[in-house]
Structures are given as C-alpha cells and as structure tokens.
MINUSE-31669 format. One line per field, with one value per residue: residue number from 1; x, y, z of N, C-alpha, C, O in turn. Coordinates in steps of 0.1 Angstrom, whole numbers, plus 2048, in hexadecimal, padded with zeros to 3 digits. Layout:
MINUSE-31669
bator = NUM|...;
npx = X|...;
npy = Y|...;
npz = Z|...;
capx = X|...;
capy = Y|...;
capz = Z|...;
cpx = X|...;
cpy = Y|...;
cpz = Z|...;
opx = X|...;
opy = Y|...;
opz = Z|...;
end
This chain:
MINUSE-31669
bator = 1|2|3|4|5|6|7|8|9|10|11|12|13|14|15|16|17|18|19|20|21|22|23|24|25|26|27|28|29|30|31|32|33|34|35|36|37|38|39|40|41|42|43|44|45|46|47|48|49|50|51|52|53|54|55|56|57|58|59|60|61|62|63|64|65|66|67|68|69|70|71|72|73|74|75|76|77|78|79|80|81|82|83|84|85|86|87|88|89|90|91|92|93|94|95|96|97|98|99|100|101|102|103|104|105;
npx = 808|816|823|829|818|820|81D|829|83C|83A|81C|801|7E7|7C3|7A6|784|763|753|762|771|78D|7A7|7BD|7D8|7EE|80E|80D|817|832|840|85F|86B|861|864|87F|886|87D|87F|890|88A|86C|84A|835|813|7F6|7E4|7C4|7B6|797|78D|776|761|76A|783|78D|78E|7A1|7B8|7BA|7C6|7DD|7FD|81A|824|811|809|7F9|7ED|7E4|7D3|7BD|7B9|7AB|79A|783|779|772|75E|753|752|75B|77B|78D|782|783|7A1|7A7|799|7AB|7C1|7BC|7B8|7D4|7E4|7D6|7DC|7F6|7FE|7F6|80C|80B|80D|826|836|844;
npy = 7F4|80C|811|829|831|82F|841|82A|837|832|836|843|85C|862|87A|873|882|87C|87D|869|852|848|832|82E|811|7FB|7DC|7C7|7AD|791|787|777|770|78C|78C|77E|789|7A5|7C3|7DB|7D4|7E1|7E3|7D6|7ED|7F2|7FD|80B|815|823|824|838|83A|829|840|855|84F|84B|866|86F|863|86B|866|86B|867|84D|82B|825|842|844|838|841|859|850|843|859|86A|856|84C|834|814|818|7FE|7F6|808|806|7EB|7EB|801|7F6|7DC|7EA|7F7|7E1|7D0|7E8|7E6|7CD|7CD|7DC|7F8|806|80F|803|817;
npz = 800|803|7EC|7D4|7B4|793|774|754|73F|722|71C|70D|718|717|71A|71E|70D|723|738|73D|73E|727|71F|70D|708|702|6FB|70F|713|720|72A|71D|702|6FD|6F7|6DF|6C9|6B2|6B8|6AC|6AA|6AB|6C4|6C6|6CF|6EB|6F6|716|725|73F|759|76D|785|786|774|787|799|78C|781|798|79E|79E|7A1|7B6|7CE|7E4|7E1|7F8|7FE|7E8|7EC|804|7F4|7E6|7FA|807|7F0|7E4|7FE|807|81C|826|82B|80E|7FD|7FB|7F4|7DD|7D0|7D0|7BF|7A8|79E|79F|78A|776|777|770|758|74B|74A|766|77B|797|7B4;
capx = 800|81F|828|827|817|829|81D|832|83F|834|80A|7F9|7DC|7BB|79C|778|75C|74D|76A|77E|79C|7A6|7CD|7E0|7FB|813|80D|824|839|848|86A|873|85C|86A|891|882|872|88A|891|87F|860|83E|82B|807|7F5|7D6|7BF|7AE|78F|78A|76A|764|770|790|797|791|7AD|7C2|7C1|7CE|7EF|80C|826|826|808|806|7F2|7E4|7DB|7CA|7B4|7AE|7A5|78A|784|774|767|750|74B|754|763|78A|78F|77C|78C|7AF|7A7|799|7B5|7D1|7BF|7BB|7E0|7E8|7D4|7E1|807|800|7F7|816|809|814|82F|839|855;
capy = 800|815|813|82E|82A|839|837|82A|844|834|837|84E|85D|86E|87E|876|88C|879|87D|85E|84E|83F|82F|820|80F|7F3|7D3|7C0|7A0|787|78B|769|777|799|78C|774|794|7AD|7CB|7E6|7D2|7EE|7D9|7DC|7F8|7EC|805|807|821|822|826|844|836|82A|84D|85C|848|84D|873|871|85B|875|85D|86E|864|83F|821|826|84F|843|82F|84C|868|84A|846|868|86E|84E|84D|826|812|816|7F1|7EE|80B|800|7DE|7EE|806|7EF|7D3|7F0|7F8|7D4|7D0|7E8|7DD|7BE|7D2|7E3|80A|80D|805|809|81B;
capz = 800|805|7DE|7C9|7A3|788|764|74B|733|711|71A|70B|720|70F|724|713|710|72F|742|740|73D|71F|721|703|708|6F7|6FE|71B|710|725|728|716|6FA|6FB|6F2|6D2|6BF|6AB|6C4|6A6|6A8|6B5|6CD|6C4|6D8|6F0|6FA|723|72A|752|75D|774|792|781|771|790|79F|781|77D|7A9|79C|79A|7A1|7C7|7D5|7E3|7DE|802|7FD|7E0|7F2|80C|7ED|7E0|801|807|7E5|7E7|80A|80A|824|829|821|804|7F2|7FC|7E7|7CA|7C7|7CB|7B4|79D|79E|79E|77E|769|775|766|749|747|74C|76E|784|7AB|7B8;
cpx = 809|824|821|826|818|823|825|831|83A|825|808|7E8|7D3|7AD|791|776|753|759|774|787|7A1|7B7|7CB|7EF|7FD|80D|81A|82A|840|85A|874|870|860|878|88A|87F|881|88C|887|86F|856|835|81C|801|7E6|7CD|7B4|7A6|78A|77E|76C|76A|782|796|796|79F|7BA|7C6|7C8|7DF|7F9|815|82C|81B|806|7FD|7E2|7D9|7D2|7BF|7AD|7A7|797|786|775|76D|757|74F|74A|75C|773|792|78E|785|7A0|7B0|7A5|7A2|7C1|7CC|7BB|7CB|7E7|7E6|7DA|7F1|809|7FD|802|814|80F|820|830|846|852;
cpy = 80D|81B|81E|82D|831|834|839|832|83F|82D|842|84F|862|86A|87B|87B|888|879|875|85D|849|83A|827|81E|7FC|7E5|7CD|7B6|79C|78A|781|770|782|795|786|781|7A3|7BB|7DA|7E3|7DC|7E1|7E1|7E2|7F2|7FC|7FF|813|81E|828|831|844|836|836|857|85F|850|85F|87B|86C|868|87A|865|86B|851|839|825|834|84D|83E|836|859|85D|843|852|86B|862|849|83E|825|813|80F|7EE|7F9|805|7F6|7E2|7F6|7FC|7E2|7DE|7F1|7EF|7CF|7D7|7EC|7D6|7C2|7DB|7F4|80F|807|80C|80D|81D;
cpz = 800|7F7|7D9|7BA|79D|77E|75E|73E|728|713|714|714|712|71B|719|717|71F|73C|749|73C|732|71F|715|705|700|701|70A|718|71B|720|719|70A|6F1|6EE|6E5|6C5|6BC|6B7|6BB|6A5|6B4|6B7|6C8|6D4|6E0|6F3|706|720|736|750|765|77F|792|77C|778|79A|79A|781|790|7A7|796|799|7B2|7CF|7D7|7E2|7ED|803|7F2|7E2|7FA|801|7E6|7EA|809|7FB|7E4|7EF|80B|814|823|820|817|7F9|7F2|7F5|7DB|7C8|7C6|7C3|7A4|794|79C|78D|774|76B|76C|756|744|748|756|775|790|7AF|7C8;
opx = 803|828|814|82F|813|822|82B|828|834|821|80F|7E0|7D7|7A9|792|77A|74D|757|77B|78C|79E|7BD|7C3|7F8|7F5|80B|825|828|847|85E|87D|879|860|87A|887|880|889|885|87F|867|858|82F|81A|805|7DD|7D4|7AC|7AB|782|77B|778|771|78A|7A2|79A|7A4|7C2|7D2|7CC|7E9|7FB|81A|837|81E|803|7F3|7D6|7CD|7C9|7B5|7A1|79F|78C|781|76B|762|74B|747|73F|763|776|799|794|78B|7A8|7BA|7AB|7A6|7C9|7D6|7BC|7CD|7F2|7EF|7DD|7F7|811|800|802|81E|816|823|82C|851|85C;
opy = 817|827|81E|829|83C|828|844|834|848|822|84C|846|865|85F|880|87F|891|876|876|866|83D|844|81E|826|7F5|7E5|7D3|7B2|7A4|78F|782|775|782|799|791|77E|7A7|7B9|7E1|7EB|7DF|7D9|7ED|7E0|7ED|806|7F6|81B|815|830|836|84E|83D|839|862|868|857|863|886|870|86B|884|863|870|849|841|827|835|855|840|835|861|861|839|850|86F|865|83F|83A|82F|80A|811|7E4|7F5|802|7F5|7E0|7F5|7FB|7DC|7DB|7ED|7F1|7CC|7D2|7F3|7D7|7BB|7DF|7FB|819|7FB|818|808|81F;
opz = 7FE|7F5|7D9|7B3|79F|77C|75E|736|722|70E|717|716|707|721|70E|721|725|747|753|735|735|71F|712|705|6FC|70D|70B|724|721|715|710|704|6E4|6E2|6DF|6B9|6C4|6C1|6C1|6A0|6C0|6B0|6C6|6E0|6D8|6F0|704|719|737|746|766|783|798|77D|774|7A0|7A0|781|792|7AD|78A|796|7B8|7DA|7CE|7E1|7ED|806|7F2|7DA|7FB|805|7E1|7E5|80F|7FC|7E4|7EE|810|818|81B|816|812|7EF|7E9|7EE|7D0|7BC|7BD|7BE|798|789|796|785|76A|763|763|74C|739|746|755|774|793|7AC|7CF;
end
C-alpha cells in the first residue's frame, strides 16, 4: 500500500467527452518472447477506457501519491468503507501492472 504508481512513458492518455479515461499502450511480452522478435519490431497498440471510477483514480496518479492515499481520496469521494476502497485501488493498480501502463516505485 506504501507503493507509488508511475505510468509508463510510452502511453498515451486522451479525456472523452464524458470524461474518461482512455489509455493506449503497446502491448507487454514475456521476456522469453521479447528476445525472439527483431529489436525494430512496433508492438501492436491495445486501447483501455476506465470507467468513471477508474478515471477518477487515474487522473490522482502523479507518480507521488501512494497506493494507500489513493484509497483515502476514493475514500472520501464515495463515502465507501476504508477496506473496500483500499482493495479496489490496489487490484486496480495491480491490474493495469500486469498490463504494462503502470509500475511501482
């Protein structure tokens, strides 16, 4: 909970007209994967759109704010328990790890 989430430099962000989130970024490969493949090959590009919850989250990440203050600013905005946001932000955070957008420092 102490980790801070940094996004990785090659996303692109964009805001829709409803106010979300939309993230593209490259695909992730396995490391084994990675070495096999020419080093100029462009990873195809995925595209996420967060729901409002998630791009409320998202526009709080600003690579100084932790996993846990995240949890208290959603928290406070929806007036949920403690616990319950502290799960959803860190399997948020967890999730798009494993997608390669963010990482922890």
């Amino acid at each position: 909970m102490a980790g801070i989430p940094v996004p990785h430099a090659d996303i692109r962000i964009q805001v829709t007209a409803q106010d979300l989130v939309r993230i593209s970024y490259p695909i992730s490969l396995k490391p084994w994967i990675a070495r096999l493949l020419p080093n100029k090959i462009s990873l195809p590009i995925r595209t996420l759109e967060l729901d409002s919850m998630g791009s409320f989250v998202w526009q709080h990440i600003d690579g100084k704010t932790s996993v846990l203050e995240l949890s208290e600013i959603v928290t406070k905005k929806y007036a949920c328990h403690p616990s319950e946001a502290e799960h959803s932000v860190a399997a948020f955070v967890r999730q798009l790890g494993r997608r390669g957008i963010l990482g922890l420092r």
